[in-house]
C-alpha positions in Angstrom: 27.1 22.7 5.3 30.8 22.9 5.7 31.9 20.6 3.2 30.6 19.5 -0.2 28.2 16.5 -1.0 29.2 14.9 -4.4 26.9 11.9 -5.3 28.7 9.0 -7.4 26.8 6.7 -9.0 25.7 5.0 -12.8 23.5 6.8 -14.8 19.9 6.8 -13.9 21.4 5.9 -9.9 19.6 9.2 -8.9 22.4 11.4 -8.7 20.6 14.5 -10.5 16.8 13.8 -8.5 17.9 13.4 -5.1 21.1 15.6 -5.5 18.5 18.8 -6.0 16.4 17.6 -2.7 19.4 17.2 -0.3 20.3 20.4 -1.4 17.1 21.8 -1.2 17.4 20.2 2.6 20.2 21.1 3.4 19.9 24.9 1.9 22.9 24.4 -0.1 23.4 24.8 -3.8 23.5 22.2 -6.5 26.0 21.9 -9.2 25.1 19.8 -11.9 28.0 19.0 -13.9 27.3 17.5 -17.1 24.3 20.6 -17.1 27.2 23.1 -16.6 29.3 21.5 -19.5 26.2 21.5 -21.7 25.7 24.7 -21.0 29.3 26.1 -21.8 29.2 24.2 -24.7 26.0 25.4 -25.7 25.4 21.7 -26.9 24.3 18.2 -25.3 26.3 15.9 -24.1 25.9 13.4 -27.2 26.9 15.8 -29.7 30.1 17.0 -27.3 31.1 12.7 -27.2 30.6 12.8 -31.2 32.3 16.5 -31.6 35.1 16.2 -29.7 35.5 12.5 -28.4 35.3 11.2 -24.5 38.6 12.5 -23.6 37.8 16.0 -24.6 34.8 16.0 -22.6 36.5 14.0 -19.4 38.9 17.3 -19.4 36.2 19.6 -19.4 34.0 17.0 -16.6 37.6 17.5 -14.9 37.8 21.3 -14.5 34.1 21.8 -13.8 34.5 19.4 -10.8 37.8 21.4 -9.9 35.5 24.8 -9.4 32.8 23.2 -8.2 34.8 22.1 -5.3 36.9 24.9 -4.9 33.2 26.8 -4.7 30.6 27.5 -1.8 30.1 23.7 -0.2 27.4 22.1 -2.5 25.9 18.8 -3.6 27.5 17.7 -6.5 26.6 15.5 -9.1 29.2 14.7 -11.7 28.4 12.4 -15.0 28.0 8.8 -13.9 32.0 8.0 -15.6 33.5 11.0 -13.9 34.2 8.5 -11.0 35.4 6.2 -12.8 38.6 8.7 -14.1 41.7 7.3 -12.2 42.3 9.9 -9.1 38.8 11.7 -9.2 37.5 10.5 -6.0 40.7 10.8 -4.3 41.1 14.6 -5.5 37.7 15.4 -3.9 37.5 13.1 -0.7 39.9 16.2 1.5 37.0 18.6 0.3 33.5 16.5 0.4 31.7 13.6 1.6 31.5 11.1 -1.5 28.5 9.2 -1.4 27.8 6.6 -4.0 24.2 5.5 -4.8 24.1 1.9 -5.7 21.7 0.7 -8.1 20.9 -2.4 -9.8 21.7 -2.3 -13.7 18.3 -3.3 -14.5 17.0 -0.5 -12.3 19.5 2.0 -13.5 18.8 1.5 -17.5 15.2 2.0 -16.7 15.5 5.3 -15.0 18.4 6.1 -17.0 15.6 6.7 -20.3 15.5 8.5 -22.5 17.4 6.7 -25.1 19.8 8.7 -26.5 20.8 11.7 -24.3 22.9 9.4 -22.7 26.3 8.4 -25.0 27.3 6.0 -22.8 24.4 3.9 -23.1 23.8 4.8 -27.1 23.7 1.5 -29.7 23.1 -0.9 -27.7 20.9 -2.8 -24.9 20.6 -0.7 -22.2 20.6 -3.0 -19.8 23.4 -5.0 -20.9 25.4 -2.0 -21.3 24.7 -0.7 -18.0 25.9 -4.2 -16.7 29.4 -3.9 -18.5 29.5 0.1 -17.1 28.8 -1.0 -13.3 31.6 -4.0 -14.1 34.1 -1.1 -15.0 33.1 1.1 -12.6 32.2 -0.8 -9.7 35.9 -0.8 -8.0 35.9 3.4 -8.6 32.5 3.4 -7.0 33.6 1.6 -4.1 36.3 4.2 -3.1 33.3 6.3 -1.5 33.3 7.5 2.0 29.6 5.9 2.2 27.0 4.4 -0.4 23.2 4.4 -0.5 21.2 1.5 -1.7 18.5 3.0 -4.3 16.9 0.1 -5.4 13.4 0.0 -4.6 13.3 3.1 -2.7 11.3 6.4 -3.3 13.5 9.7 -3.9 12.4 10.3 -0.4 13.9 7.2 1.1 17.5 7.7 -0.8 17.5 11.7 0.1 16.9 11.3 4.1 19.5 8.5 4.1 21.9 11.1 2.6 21.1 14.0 4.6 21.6 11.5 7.6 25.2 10.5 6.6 26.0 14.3 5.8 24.7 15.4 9.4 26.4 12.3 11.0 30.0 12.9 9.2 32.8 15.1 10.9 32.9 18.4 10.2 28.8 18.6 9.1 
């Protein structure tokens, strides 16, 4: 791999699950960011949202994504709102391939469970939520070099059709 992979998407759009097997096929690290913020923070995501508000952990989302792509190319997946920060997908389209996986809302809040590890999706109807989330981010989303369609396909399905766009873009 020459350049990074980061996978965009809402929560529960697969960007975790299938980011591990296209790295895994395309022997290349994964960098899970909200893991690595966890991590650092020695606490989950939730608690950081309640702690320290959204904008605290944006910043933090922010300079994760910042070493991540100044690292070893890798697939990335960021938090389903990192996208959605005004400039985020333009700062990393010079050093990766940005591939949003679609997903229906009804499909997303389903995979998307466990209720409450989520903060984004906290208090109210998942589904409805994730309708209002796809609403805001839809127009971030769309600012991909390429999306996958992971609605009503296995992991399988989504990860070939990712390794095929990395293999088929310049510089792969």
């Amino acid at each position: 791999m020459k350049r990074h992979i980061v996978l965009i998407g809402l929560p529960g759009s697969g960007k975790s699950a299938v980011g591990r097997l296209v790295a895994e096929q395309l022997r290349a690290g994964f960098v899970d960011i909200d893991a690595i913020v966890e991590r650092r923070e020695g606490r989950p995501i939730t608690l950081i949202f309640a702690e320290k508000g959204e904008a605290a952990f944006r910043d933090m989302e922010r300079k994760e994504m910042e070493t991540a792509l100044a690292g070893e190319p890798a697939v990335i997946a960021p938090g389903g709102g990192w996208a959605a920060q005004p400039g985020a997908i333009d700062t990393a389209k010079p050093h990766a391939l940005v591939i949003y996986l679609h997903t229906r809302p009804e499909t997303a809040a389903q995979r998307a469970a466990p209720a409450g590890t989520r903060p984004t999706l906290m208090g109210e109807d998942p589904v409805e939520r994730m309708r209002l989330l796809q609403k805001e981010r839809e127009p971030f989303y769309r600012g991909a070099h390429a999306e996958v369609d992971t609605d009503r396909k296995s992991a399988e399905q989504v990860v070939n059709e990712v390794v095929r766009l990395a293999q088929s873009s310049a510089g792969w």
